[in-house]
C-alpha positions in Angstrom: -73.9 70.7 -87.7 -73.9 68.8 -91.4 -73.0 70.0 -94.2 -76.5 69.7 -95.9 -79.6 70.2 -94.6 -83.2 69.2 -96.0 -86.4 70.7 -96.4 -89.3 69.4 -98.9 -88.7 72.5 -100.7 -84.8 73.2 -100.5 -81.8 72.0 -100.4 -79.1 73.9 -98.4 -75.3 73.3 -98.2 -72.4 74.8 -96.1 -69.6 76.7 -98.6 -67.1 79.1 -98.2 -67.9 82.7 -100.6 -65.3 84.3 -102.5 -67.3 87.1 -103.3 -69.0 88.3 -106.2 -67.9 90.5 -109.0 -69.2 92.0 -111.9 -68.2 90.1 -115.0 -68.6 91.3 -118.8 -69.7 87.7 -120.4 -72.6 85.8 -118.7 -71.6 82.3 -119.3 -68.4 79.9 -119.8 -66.1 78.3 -117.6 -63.4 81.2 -118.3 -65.6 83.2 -116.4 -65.3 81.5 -113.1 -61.0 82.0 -113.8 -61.9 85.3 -114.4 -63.7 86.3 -111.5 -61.4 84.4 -108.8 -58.5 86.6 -110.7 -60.5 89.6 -109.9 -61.2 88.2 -106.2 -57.2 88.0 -106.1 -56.2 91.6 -106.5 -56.6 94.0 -104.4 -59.8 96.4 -105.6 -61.7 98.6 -104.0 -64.8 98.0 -106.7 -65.2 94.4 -106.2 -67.8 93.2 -103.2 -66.0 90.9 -101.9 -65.4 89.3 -98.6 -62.5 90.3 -96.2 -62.3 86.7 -95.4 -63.8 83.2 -96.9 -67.0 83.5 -95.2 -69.3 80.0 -94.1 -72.5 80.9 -95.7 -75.9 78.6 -95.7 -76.0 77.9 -100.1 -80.0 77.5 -99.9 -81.3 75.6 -103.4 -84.5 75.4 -104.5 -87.0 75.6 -107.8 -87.6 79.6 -107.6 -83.4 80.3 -106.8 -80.5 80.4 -104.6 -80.6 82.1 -101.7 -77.2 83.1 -99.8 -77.4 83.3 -96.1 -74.8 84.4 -93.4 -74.2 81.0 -91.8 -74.0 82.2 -88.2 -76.3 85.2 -88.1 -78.2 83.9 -91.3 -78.3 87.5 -92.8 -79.5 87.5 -96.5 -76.3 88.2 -98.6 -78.1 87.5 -102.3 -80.7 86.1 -103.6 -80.8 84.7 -107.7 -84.0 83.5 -108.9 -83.3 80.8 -111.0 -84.6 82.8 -114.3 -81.7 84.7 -113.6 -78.9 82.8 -114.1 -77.2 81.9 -117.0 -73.8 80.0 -115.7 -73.7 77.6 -113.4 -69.7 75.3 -113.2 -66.9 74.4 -111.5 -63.6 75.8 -112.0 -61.3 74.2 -114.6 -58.0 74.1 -112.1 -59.3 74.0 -109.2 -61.7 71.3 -108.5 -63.1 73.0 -105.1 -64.0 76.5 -106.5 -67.6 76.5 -108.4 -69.6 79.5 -109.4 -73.0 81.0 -110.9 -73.2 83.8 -113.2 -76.7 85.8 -112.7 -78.2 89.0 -114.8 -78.7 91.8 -112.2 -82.3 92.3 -111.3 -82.7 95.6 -111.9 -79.4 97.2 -113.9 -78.0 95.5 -117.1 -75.1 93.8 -115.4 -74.3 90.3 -114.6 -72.6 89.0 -111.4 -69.9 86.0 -110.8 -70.8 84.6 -107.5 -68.2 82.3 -106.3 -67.7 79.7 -103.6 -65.3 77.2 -102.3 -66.4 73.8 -101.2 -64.0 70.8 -100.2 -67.1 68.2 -101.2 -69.4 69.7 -102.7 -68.4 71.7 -105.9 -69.7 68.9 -108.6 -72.5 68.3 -106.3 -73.9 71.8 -106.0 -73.1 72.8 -110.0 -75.4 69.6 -110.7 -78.0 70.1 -108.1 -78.4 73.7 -109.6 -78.3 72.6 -113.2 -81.2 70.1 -112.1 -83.0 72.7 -110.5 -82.8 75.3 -113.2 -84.0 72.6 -115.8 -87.0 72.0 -113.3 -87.8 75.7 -113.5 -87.6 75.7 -116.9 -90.5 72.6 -116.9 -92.7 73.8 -114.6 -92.3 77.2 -116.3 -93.1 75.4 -119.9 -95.9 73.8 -117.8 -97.3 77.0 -117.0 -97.4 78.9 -120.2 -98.7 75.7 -121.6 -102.0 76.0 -118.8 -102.1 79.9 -120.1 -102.3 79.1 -123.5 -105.2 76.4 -123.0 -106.9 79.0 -120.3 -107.0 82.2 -122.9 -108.1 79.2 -125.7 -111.0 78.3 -123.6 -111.7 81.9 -122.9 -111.8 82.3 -126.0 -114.0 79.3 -127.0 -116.6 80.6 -124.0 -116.8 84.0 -125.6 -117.8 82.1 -129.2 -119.7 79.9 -127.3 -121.8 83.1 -125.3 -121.7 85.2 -128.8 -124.1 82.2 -130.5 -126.1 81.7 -127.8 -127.3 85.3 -127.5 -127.7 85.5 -131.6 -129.9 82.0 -130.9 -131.7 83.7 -128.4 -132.4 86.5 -130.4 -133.8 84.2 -133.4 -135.9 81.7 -130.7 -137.5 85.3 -129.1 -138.0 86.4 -133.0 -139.5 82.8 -134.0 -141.7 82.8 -130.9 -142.9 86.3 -131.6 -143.6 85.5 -135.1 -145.6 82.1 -133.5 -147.4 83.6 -130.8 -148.3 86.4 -133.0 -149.8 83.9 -135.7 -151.7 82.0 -132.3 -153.1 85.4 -131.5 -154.3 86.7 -135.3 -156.2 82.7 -135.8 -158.0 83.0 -132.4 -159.3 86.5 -133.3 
């Protein structure tokens, strides 16, 4: 089987995972030392794996989904909005990590991998794809803002026609009464 596999959407790699641990600071490179010194030592707080396990790194515009590579059980999943880190360790040219903000509690989350090939690969290839979220996101607010600016416009626009429609009914009423009083 390949290291990386294809879709039109994603883009999935082959890695080892560390683990991932909770981390104070959401960006930096000191981070990723951090949390492999925290993957180190022995503690029971820490999620992290018994062993390096293979896991299917899938990358697309919405996140980063990781799978168990044999029985492809979702680990995590990061939308892309969610992560603030993205680099390869300073030492060790095969380690690279993401620091993401924890959906739902105010905590952020080192995960880290191991990747003989692909470490620069994968940090760039989710840089790109987090600056293509952040376009089509800009994309999208921008269509917003011209959708409530033409909802707006209609509502002006329907406003003046019913006040023109009041002063054509008031004009005609005024005529046809005029027509009526000459014929009598």
């Amino acid at each position: 089987m390949s290291d990386i596999s294809e879709d039109e959407n994603e883009i999935a790699f082959t890695v080892k995972f560390l683990g991932r641990v909770e981390v104070q600071r959401s960006e930096g490179l000191q981070v990723l030392s951090e949390a492999e010194g925290i993957l180190k030592s022995p503690d029971k707080d820490t999620e992290k794996t018994t062993k390096k396990n293979k896991v299917s790194l899938f990358l697309s515009v919405s996140g980063v989904d990781i799978l168990e590579h044999k029985t492809k059980f979702m680990l995590y999943t990061c939308p892309l909005s969610s992560i603030s880190f993205c680099g390869v360790h300073q030492t060790k040219p095969n380690l690279f990590g993401f620091v993401a903000r924890h959906p739902a509690a105010d905590m952020n989350h080192c995960y880290l991998f191991q990747s003989k090939k692909f470490s620069h690969l994968l940090v760039s290839i989710i840089g790109d794809a987090f600056q293509a979220s952040r376009r089509e996101e800009a994309v999208s607010s921008h269509r917003d803002l011209v959708v409530e600016a033409l909802r707006h416009k209609n509502k002006v626009l329907q406003k003046e026609n019913k006040e023109l429609k009041k002063r054509l009914v008031a004009l005609l009423g005024n005529g046809a009464e005029r027509a009526d009083s000459n014929m009598l």
